[in-house]
C-alpha positions in Angstrom: 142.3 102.3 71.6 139.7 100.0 72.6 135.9 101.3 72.1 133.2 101.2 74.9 131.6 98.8 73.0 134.8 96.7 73.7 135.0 97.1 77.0 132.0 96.3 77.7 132.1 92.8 75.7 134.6 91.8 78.2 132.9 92.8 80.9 131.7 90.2 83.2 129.1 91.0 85.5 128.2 87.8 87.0 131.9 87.5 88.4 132.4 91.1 89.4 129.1 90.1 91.8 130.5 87.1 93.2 133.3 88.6 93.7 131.8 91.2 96.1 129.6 88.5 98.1 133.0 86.2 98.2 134.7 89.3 99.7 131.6 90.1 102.1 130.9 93.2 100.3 126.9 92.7 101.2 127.5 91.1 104.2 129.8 94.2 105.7 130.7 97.4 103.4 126.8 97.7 102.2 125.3 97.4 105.0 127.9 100.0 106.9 127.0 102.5 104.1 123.2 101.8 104.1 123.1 102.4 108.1 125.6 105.3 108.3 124.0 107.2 105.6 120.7 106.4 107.6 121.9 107.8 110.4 124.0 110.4 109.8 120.5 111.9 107.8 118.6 111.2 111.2 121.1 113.1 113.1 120.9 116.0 110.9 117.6 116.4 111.8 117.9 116.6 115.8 118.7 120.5 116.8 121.4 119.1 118.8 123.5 118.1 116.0 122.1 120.6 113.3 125.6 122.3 112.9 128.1 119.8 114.0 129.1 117.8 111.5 132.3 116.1 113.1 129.7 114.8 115.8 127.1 113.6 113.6 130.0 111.8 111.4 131.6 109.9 114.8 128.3 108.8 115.9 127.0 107.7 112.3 129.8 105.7 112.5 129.9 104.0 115.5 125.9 103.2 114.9 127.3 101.5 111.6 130.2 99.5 112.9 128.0 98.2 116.0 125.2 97.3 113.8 127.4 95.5 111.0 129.5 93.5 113.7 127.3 92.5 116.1 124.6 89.6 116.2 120.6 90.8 116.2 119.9 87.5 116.6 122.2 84.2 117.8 121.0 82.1 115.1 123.8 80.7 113.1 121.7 79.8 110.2 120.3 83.0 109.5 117.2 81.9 108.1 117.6 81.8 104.4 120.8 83.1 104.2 123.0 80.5 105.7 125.7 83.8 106.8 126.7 84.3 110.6 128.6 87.0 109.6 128.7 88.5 113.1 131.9 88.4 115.0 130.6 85.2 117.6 129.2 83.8 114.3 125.7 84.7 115.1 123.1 86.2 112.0 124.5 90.0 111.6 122.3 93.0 109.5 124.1 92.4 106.8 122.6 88.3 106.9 119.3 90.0 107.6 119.5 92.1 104.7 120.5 89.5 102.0 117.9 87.5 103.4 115.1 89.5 103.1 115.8 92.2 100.0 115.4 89.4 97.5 112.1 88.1 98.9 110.7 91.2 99.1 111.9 92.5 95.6 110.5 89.4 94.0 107.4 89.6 95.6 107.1 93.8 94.6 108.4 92.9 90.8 105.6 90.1 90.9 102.8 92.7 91.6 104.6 95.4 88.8 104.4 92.3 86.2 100.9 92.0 87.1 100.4 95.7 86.3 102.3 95.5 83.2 100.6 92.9 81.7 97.1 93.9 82.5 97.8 97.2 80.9 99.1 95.5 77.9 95.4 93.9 77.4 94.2 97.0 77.7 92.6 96.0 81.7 92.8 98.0 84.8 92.7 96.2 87.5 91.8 98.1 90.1 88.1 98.6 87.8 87.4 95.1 87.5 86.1 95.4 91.3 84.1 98.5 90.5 83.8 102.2 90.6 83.1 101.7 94.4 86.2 103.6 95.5 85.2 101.7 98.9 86.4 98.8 97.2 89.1 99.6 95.5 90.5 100.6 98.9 89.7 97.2 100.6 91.6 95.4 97.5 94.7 97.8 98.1 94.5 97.0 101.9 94.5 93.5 100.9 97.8 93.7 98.4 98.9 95.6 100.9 98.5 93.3 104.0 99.7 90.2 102.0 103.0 92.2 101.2 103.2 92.7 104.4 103.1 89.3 105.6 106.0 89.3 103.1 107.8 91.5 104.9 107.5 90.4 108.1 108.0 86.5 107.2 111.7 87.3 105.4 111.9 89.4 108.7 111.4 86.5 110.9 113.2 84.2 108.9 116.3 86.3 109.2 116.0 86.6 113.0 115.9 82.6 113.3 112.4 81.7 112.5 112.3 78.2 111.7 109.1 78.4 108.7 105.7 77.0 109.3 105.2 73.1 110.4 108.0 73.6 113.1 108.7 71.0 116.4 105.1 71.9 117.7 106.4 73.2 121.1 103.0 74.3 122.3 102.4 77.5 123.9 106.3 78.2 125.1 107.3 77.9 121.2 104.5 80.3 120.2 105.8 83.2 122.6 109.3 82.1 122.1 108.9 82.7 118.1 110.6 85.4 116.6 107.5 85.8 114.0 104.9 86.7 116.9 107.3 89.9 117.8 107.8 90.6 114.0 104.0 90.8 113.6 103.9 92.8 116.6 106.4 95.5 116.3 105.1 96.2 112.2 101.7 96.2 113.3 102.5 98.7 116.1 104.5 100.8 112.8 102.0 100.4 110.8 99.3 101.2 113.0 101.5 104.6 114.5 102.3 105.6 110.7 98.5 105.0 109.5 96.2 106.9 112.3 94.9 110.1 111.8 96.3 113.1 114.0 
């Protein structure tokens, strides 16, 4: 009998991945589980569904297979991704999410190496601008708003954004740019999630 040790030798993980992107696990099954467990939790929280679970399950699972088979945006490129996993070819959620989890990951592992290593020397970082707690709170508004920008740029990129230095279509381009509503629906978020009641 082989050990785990073994087993493990022979596993490879690099192919079992490619495997699942060559079979449109993440472009599909993940992103059906992701939005029905996302929904079906919502639901459970609305009175009208407390106690119905059959309902909750049918709904939960027509919000998923909508939202994995049709396009959120037309674009075939789908930004960084180059998907079009949508039935008319168009960029699905599932192109959206490939497109902007690794972005965003990076970005979030970048700022935990930063933490690491400054706690390795022996630094804190959020000290080197003072015992001001004033300023330690515009600093973490900053990393904050840059991560943002993060956010909503692998956004915008997934919904057909064409990157900085584009045609330079004047003022019809600027409203016509999926970044501009990006910035506006996460600032609204943001804003709505940050007041005070």
């Amino acid at each position: 009998m082989a050990s785990i040790s073994n087993w493990l030798d022979e596993v490879d993980f690099s192919s079992f991945l490619f495997n699942l992107e060559q079979n449109d696990w993440f472009a599909y099954v993940f992103p059906f589980l992701i939005v029905y467990t996302v929904i079906f939790a919502v639901l459970g929280k609305v009175d009208l569904f407390k106690d119905k679970k059959a309902a909750k399950v049918i709904i939960a699972l027509v919000f998923s297979l909508f939202a994995i088979a049709f396009p959120i945006s037309d674009e075939s490129s789908c930004g960084i991704y180059g998907g079009g996993h949508a039935l008319d070819g168009g960029c699905s959620l599932g192109d959206l999410m490939i497109s902007l989890f690794p972005g965003v990951t990076a970005f979030s592992v970048g700022i935990l190496a930063l933490y690491l290593v400054a706690a390795m020397l022996g630094v804190d970082l959020m000290k080197i601008l003072g015992d001001d707690e004033k300023d330690q709170k515009i600093i973490r508004l900053a990393l904050g708003g840059v991560g943002l920008l993060i956010v909503v740029y692998y956004f915008a990129r997934g919904f057909g954004w064409g990157g900085f230095g584009g045609s330079g279509g004047g003022i019809e381009e600027f409203f016509t740019d999926p970044l501009l509503y990006m910035i506006i629906v996460f600032g609204l978020f943001f804003y709505y999630v940050g007041k005070d009641d």
